[in-house]
ZADO-1210 file (C-alpha; in nm, 4 decimals, padded with zeros to 6 digits):
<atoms>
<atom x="00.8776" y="03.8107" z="00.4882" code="UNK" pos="1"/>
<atom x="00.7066" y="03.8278" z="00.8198" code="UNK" pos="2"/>
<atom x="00.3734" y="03.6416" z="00.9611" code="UNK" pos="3"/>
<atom x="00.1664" y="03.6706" z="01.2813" code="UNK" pos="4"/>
<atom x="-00.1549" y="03.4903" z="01.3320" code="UNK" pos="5"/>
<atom x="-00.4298" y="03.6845" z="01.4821" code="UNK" pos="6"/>
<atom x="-00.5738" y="03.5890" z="01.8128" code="UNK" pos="7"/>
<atom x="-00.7143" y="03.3134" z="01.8831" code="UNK" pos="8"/>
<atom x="-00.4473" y="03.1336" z="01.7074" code="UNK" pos="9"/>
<atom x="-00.1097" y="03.1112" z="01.8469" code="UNK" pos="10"/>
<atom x="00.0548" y="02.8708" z="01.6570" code="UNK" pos="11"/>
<atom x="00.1077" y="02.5966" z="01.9602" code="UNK" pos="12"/>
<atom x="-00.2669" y="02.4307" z="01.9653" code="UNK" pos="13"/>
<atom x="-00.5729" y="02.4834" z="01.7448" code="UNK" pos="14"/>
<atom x="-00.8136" y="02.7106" z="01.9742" code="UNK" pos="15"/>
<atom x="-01.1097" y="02.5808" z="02.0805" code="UNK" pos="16"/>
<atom x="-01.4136" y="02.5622" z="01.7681" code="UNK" pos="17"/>
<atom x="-01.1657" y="02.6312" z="01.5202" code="UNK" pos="18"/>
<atom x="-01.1963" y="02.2314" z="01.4618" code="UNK" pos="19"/>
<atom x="-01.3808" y="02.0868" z="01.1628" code="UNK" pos="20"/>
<atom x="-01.7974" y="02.1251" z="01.1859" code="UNK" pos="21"/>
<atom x="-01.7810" y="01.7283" z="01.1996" code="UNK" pos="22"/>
<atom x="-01.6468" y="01.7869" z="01.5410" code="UNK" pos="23"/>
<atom x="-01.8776" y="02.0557" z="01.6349" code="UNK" pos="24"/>
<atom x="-01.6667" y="02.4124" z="01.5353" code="UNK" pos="25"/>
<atom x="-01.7622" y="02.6955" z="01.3825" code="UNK" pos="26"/>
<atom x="-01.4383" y="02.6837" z="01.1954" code="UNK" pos="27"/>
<atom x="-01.2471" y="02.9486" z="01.0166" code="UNK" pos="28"/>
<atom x="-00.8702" y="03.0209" z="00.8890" code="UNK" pos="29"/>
<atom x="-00.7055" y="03.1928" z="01.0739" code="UNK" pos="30"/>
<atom x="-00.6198" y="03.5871" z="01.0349" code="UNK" pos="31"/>
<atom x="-00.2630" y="03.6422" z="00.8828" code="UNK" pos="32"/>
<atom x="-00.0662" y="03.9979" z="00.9420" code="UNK" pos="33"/>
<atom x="00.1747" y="03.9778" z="00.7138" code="UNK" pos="34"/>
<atom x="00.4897" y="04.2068" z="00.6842" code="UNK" pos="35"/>
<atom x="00.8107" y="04.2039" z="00.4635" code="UNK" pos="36"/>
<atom x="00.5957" y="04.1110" z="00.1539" code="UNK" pos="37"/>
<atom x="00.8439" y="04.1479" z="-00.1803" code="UNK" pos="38"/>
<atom x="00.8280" y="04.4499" z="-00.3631" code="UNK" pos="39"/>
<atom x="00.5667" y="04.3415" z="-00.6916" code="UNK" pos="40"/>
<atom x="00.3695" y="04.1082" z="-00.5091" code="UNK" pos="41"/>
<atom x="00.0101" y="04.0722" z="-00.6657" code="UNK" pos="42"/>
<atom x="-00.1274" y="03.7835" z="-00.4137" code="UNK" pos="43"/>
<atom x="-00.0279" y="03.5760" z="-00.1546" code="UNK" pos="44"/>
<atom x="-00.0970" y="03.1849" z="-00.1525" code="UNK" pos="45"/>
<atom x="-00.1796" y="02.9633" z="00.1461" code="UNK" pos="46"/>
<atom x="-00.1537" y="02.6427" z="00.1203" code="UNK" pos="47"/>
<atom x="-00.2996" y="02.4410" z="00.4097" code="UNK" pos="48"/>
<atom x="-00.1766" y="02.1354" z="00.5365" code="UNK" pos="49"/>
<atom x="-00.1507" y="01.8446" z="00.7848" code="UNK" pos="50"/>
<atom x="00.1938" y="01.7170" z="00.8810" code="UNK" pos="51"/>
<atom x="00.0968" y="01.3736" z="01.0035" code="UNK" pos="52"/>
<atom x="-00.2176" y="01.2608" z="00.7513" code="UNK" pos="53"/>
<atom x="00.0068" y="01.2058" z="00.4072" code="UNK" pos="54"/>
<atom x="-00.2770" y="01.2174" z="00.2082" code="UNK" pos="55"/>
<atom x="-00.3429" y="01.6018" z="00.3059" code="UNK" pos="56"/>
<atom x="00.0755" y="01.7006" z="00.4515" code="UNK" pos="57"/>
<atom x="00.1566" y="01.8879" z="00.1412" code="UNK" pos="58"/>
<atom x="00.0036" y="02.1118" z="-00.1787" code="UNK" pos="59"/>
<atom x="-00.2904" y="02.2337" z="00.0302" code="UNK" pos="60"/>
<atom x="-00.3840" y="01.9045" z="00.1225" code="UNK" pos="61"/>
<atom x="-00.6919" y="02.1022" z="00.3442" code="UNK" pos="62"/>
<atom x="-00.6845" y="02.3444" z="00.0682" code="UNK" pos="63"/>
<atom x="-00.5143" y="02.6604" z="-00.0292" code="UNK" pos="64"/>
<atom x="-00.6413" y="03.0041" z="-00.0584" code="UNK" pos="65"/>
<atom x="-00.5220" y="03.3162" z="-00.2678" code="UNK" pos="66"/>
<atom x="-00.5258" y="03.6711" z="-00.1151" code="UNK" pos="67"/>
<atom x="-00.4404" y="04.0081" z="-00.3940" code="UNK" pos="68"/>
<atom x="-00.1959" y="04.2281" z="-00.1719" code="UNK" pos="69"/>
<atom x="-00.0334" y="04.5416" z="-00.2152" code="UNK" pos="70"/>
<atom x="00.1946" y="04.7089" z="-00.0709" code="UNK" pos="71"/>
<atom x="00.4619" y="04.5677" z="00.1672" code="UNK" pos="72"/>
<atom x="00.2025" y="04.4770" z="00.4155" code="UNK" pos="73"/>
<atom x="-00.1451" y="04.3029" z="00.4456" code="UNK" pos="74"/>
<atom x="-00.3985" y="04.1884" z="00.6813" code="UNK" pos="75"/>
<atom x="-00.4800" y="03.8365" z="00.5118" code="UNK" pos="76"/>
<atom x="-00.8585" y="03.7607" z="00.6202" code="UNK" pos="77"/>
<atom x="-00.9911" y="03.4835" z="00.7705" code="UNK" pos="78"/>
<atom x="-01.2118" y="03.2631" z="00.5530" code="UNK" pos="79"/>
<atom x="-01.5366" y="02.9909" z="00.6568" code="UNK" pos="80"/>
<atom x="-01.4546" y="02.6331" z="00.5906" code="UNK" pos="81"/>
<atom x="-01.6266" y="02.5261" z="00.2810" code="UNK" pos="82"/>
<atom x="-01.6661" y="02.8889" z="00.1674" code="UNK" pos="83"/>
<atom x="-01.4848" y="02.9493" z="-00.1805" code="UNK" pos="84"/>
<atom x="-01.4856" y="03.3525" z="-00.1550" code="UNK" pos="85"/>
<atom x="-01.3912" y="03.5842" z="00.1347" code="UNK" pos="86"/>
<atom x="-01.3667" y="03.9363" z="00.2371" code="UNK" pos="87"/>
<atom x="-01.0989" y="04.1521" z="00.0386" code="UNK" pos="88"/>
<atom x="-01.1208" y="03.9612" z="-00.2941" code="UNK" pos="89"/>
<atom x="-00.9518" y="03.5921" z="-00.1221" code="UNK" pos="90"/>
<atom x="-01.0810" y="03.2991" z="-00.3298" code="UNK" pos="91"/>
<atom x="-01.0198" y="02.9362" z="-00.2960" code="UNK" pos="92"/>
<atom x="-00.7933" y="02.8512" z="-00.5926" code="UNK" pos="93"/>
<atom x="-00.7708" y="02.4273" z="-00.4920" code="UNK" pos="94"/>
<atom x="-01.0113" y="02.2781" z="-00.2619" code="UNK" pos="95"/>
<atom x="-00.9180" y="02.0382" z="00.0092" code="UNK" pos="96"/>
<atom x="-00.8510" y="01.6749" z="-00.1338" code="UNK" pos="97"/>
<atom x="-01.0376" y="01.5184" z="00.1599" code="UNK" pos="98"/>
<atom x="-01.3399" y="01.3120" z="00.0260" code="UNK" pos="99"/>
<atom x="-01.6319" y="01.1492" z="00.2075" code="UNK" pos="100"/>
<atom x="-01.7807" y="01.2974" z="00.4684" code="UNK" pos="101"/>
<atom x="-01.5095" y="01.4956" z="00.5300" code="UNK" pos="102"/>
<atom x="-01.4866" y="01.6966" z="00.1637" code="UNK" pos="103"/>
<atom x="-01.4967" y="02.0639" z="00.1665" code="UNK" pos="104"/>
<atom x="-01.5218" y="02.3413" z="-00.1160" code="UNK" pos="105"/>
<atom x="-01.2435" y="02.4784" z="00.0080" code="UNK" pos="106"/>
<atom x="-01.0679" y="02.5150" z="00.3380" code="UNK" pos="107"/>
<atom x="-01.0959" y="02.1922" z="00.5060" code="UNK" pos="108"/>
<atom x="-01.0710" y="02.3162" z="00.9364" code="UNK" pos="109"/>
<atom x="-00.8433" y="02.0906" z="01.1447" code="UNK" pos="110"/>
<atom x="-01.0214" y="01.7436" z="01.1646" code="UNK" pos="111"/>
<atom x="-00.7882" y="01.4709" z="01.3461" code="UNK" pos="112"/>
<atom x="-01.0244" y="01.4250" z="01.6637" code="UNK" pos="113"/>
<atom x="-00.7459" y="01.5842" z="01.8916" code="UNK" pos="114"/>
<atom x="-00.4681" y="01.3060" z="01.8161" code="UNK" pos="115"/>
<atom x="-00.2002" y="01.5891" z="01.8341" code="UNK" pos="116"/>
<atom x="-00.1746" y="01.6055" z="01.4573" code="UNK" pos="117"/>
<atom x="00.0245" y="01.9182" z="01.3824" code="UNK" pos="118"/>
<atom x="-00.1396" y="02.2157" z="01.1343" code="UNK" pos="119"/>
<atom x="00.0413" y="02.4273" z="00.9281" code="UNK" pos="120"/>
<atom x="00.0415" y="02.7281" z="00.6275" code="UNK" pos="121"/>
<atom x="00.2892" y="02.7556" z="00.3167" code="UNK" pos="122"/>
<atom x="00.2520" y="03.0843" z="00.2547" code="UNK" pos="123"/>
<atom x="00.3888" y="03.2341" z="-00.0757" code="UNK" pos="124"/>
<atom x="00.4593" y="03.6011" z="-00.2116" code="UNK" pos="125"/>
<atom x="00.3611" y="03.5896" z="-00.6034" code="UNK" pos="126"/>
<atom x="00.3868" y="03.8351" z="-00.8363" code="UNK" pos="127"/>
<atom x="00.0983" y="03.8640" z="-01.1161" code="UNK" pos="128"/>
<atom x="00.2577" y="03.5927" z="-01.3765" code="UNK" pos="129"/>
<atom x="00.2595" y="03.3134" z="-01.0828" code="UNK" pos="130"/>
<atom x="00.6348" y="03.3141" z="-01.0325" code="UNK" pos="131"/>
<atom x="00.7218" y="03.2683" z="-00.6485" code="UNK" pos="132"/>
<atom x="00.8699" y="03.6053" z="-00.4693" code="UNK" pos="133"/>
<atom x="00.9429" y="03.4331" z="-00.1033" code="UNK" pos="134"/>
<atom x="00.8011" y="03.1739" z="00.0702" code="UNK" pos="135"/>
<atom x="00.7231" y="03.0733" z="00.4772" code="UNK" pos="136"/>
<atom x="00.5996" y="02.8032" z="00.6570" code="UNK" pos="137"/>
<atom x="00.3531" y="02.9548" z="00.9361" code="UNK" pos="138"/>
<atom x="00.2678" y="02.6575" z="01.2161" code="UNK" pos="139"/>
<atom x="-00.1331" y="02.6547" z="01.3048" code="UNK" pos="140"/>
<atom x="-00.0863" y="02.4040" z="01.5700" code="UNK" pos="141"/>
<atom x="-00.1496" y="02.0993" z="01.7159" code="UNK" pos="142"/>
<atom x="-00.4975" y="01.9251" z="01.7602" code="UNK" pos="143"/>
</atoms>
């Protein structure tokens, strides 16, 4: 199983207003081309997550997201922070476990204040009774 972000992403450094709204972006996830997929995949899960905030490094910590699929290739839409529906049938399944002022309905956008805290995506194949096809880690990048 294959995955490309779509431009503006490029999996080094979070582009520029892709950042939380706290911090003044207009955030969204980012696009996903995704190749490979296993054969009897229904949907693909994201699970979003930040690699040096323990709180929010693992489960979809800044939320995860469920995409149906078919076929052995997808174009995985991009979805608002705090949205909990996007193009294509993707719905939020878990909303980010940040609270306060930064809580979120679902995808939480990268939110460190540019300390170089490092973004990433668990991405899983999964057929249509939940059991895990393949898995990859895609890297979002650093802000």
């Amino acid at each position: 199983m294959e995955a490309r972000l779509a431009a503006p992403w490029d999996g080094k450094k979070i582009p520029k207003g892709q950042q939380c709204t706290l911090q003044g972006g207009t955030p969204m996830t980012p696009a996903i081309a995704r190749s490979g997929i296993p054969a009897g995949t229904a949907f693909i899960i994201g699970e979003f997550n930040v690699r040096d905030f323990a709180p929010l490094s693992t489960k979809g910590g800044h939320g995860t997201i469920s995409w149906p699929v078919k076929g052995a290739s997808a174009n995985l839409g991009a979805i608002a922070e705090n949205a909990t529906k996007g193009a294509g049938g993707a719905q939020v399944m878990k909303a980010a476990r940040a609270t306060g002022q930064f809580a979120s309905k679902g995808y939480l956008a990268p939110c460190s204040g540019g300390r170089g805290n490092r973004y990433f995506i668990d991405l899983k194949a999964v057929d249509a009774q939940g059991k895990i096809l393949d898995k990859l880690r895609v890297e979002m990048g650093r802000y």
